[in-house]
C-alpha positions as CSV (number, residue, x, y, z in Angstrom):
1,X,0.0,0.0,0.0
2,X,1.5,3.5,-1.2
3,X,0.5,6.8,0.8
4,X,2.5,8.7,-0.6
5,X,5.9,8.7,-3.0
6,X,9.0,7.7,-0.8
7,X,11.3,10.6,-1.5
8,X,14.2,7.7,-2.7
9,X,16.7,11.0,-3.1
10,X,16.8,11.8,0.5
11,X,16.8,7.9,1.8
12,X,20.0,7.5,-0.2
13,X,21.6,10.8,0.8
14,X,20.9,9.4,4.3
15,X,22.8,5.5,3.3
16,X,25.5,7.9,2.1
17,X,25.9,9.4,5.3
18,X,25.7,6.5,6.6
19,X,28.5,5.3,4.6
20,X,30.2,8.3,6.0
21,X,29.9,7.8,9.3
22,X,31.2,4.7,8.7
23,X,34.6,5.7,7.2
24,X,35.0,7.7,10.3
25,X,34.6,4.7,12.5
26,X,36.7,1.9,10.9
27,X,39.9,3.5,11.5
28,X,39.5,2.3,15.5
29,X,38.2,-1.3,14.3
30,X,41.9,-2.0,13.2
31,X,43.2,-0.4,16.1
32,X,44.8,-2.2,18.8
33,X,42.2,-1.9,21.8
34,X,45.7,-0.4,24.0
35,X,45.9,1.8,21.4
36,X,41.8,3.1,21.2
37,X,42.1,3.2,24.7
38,X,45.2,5.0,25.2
39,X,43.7,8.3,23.4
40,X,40.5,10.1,25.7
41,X,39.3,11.5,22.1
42,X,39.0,7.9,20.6
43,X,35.7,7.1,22.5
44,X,33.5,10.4,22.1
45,X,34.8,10.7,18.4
46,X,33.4,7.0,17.7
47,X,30.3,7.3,19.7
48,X,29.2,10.4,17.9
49,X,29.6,8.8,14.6
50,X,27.9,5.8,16.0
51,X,24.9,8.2,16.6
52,X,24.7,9.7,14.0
53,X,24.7,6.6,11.6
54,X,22.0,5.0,14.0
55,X,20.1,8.1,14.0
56,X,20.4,8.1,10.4
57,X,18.9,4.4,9.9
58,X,16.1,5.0,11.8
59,X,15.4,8.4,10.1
60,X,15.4,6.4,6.6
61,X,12.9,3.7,8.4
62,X,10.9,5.9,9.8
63,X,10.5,7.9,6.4
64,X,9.8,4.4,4.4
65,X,7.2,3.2,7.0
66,X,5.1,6.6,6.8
67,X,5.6,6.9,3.4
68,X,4.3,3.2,2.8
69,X,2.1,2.3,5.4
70,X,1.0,5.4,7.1
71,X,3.1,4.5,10.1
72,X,3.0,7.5,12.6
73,X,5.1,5.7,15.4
74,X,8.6,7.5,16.5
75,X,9.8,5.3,18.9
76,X,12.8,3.6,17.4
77,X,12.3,0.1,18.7
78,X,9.1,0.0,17.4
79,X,10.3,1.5,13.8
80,X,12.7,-1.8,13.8
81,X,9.8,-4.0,14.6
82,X,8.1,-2.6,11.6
83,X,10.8,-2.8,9.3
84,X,10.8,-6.4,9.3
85,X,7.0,-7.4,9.7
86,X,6.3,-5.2,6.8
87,X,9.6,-7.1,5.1
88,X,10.9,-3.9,4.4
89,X,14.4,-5.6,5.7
90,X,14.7,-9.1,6.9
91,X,13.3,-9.8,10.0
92,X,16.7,-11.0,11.5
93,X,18.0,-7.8,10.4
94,X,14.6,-6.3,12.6
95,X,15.8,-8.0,15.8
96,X,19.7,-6.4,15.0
97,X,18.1,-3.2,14.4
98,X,15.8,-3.9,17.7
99,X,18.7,-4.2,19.8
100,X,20.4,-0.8,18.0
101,X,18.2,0.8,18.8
102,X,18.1,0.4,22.7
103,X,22.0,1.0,22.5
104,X,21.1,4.5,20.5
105,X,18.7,5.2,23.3
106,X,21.1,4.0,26.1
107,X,23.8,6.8,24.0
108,X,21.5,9.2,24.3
109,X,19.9,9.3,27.7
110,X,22.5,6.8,29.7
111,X,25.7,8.5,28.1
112,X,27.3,8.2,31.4
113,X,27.1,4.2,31.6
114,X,29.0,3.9,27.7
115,X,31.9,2.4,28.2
116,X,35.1,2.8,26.2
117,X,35.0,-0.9,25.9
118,X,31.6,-1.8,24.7
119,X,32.5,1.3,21.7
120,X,35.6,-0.3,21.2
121,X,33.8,-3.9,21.1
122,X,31.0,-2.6,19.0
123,X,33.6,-0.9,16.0
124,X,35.4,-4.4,15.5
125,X,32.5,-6.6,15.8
126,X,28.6,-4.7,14.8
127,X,29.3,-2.4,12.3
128,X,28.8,-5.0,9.5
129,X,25.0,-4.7,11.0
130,X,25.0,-1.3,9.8
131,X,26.5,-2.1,6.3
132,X,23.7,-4.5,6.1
133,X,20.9,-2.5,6.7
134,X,22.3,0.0,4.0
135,X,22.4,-2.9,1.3
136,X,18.6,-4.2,2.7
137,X,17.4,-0.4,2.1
138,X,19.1,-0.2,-1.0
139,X,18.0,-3.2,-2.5
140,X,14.3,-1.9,-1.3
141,X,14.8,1.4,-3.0
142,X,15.7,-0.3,-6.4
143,X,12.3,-2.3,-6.2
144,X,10.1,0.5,-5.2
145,X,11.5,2.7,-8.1
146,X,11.0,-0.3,-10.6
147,X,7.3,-1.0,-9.5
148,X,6.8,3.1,-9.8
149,X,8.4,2.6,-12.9
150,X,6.0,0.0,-14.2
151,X,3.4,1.6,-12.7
152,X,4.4,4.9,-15.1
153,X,4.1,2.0,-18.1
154,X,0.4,1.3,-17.9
């Protein structure tokens, strides 16, 4: 069900910055953890990347769900619930995205309880979960536009 056009320009200005974000982060998942550690900048400067790319995916989800389905929800947990009942992304990818989006929430309001560590842990071993949902949302986009495209056939 369509409600409206998804506006597939800003959703994959978003990926990009996604992508972004991502560059920025990588450099500390080949770093020795001494090393991350080592430097007080290293943390703040990868969680705030990490933010942003997570605030980023759920922009783009919540954009496709109201878009799409009407969906007026903001809560972000629920946005990744949605994202894989409606099979906007796999659903295994839903339950990753579930979780991200507690850490998000747990950057934002609990910023005090973030360790180093878990930042440190989370840039060697999750950001392929981001990378992921980039290549689920782009694959989407590419449908869409060829069913609008079809659509513009008939």
């Amino acid at each position: 069900m369509v409600i409206s056009k998804l506006n597939t320009a800003r959703i994959l200005d978003l990926v990009r910055f996604i992508e972004t974000c991502l560059q920025e982060i990588e450099p500390f998942s080949r770093m020795p953890k001494e090393e991350f550690l080592s430097d007080r900048r290293n943390p703040p400067f990868l969680e705030s990347y990490l933010r942003r790319a997570l605030e980023a995916v759920f922009d783009i989800g919540r954009h496709i769900l109201a878009k799409t389905t009407g969906f007026k929800e903001i809560e972000y947990k629920a946005i990744a619930k949605q994202l894989g009942e409606k099979e906007i992304i796999t659903r295994e990818l839903s339950d990753l995205l579930y979780m991200m989006a507690g850490y998000r929430n747990r950057m934002v309001h609990f910023y005090k309880e973030i360790s180093p560590e878990e930042l440190y842990y989370i840039a060697v071993n999750r950001l392929q979960d981001i990378k992921r949902f980039n290549k689920e949302i782009v694959a989407f986009i590419r449908i869409y536009e060829e069913k609008i495209e079809n659509l513009k056939s008939l």
